[in-house]
C-alpha positions, 0 to 999 in steps of 0.5 A: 734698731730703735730710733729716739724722738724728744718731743718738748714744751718750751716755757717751764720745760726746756725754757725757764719760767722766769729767765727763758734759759735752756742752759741748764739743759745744755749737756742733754741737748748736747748728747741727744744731737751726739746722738742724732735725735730729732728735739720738736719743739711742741709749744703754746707759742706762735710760729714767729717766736718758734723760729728765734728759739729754733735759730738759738738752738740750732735746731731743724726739725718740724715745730709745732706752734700754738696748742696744735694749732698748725704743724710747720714742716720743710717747704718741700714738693712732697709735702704739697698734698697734706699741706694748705699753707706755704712759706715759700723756701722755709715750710709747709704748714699743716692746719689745724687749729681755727682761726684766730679772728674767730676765737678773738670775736667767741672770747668777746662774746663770752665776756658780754654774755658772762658779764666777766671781764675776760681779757685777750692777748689781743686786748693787751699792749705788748708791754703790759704782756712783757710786763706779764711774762718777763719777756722782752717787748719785742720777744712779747711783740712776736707772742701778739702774732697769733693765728690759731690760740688766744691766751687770756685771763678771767679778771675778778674772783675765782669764782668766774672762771668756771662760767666762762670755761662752760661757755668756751664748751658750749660754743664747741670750743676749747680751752687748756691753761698753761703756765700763766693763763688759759688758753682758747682754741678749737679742735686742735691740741698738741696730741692730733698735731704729734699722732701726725708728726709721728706718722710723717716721720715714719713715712719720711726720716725713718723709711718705713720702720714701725712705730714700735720701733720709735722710742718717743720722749715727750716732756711738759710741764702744765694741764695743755701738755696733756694730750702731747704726753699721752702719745709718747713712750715715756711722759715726763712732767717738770716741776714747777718753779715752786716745786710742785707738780700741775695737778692736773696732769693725770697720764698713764706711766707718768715720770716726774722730773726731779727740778723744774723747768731746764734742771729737771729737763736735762736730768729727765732726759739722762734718766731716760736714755739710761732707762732704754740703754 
């Protein structure tokens, strides 16, 4: 017997880019717990935001915070050996991603070496980020506790975006963008953080079973959904609120929502299940 995994971005996806809602994808979520599958949130977004959303929605699966940057798992003895970080009672977090007063300080150093203004979210105020993202201060207070990414802007014109993404490759970092800025990061994505989620919950949900026994779901909405889309059976991209598609997103077998944001994710989810019956 097959067994289902939903693994999901949050802003645009099964967030509203605007309003934060999942309400709209109520009735999938709804059916998708009927059915005992497990949803991963797999997000740009720090542990501290993570686990509100998850307290939202009633949800205790593993999560993936800031681009891959760690993966968060039941704080449980077995866990000990793949794990280097605890929250003792909560999780064990795998790590990833590098850290961030490292990215803080390249980010700075590219800026000056670049003569491009380039500006972190530990350059900004909480408000000025509320006032960036729609988020509520103190939601925009938890999106400052970052460990692994630093989401940023390129001020000034188009043209000086390139050169700061050429010098994040040439100090062996990494960059992705989501929804509204980009974002720096080391050699982690949303990709290696699920090839290990898939492996630990074969080894520790599914008993043994063989990965072709698991049908995974993974929906995204933006260039940093990449590498989480191209491990997954089926790979849904949500509109954008504008009605278009990131252009950006080239995976094999793609499926595009027909909404955006929470609309086309619960419609998505439906077709899908459909699909395997």
């Amino acid at each position: 017997m097959r067994r289902l995994m939903v693994l999901t971005n949050l802003d645009g996806s099964l967030l509203d880019s605007v309003t934060y809602s999942w309400e709209p994808a109520r009735p999938a979520l709804d059916l998708l717990r009927a059915l005992a599958v497990p949803i991963v949130l797999v997000s740009s977004k720090t542990r501290m935001e993570l686990e509100q959303i998850r307290a939202r929605l009633e949800l205790e699966e593993p999560f993936v915070i800031e681009n891959g940057g760690a993966v968060y798992l039941p704080d449980r003895p077995a866990h000990a050996a793949v794990s280097q970080k605890r929250e003792p009672g909560r999780y064990r977090a795998v790590e990833f991603g590098t850290p961030y007063a490292t990215l803080r300080q390249a980010l700075h150093d590219i800026s000056t070496e670049a003569g491009v203004e380039v500006r972190g979210f530990g350059d900004m105020e909480a408000e000025e980020i509320a006032d960036r993202t729609g988020l509520s201060s103190e939601e925009a207070r938890l999106a400052k506790q970052r460990e692994y990414d630093e989401p940023f802007l390129v001020e000034g014109s188009a043209k000086s975006a390139p050169h700061v993404l050429k010098a994040i490759k040439g100090r062996g970092l990494q960059w992705t963008r989501g929804g509204r800025f980009f974002h720096l990061t080391g050699h982690n994505d949303k990709g290696a953080a699920c090839r290990f989620l898939l492996d630990w919950y074969l080894r520790e949900w599914l008993s043994g079973l063989r990965r072709q026994d698991v049908v995974t779901i993974g929906i995204g909405d933006s260039l940093s959904d990449v590498p989480l889309l191209r491990q997954v059976d089926y790979p849904v991209l949500v509109r954008r609120p504008d009605g278009t598609y990131d252009a950006a997103v080239e995976v094999p077998n793609l499926i595009y929502a027909h909404g955006s944001g929470p609309v086309g994710w619960g419609m998505a989810v439906m077709n899908v299940l459909r699909t395997i019956g």
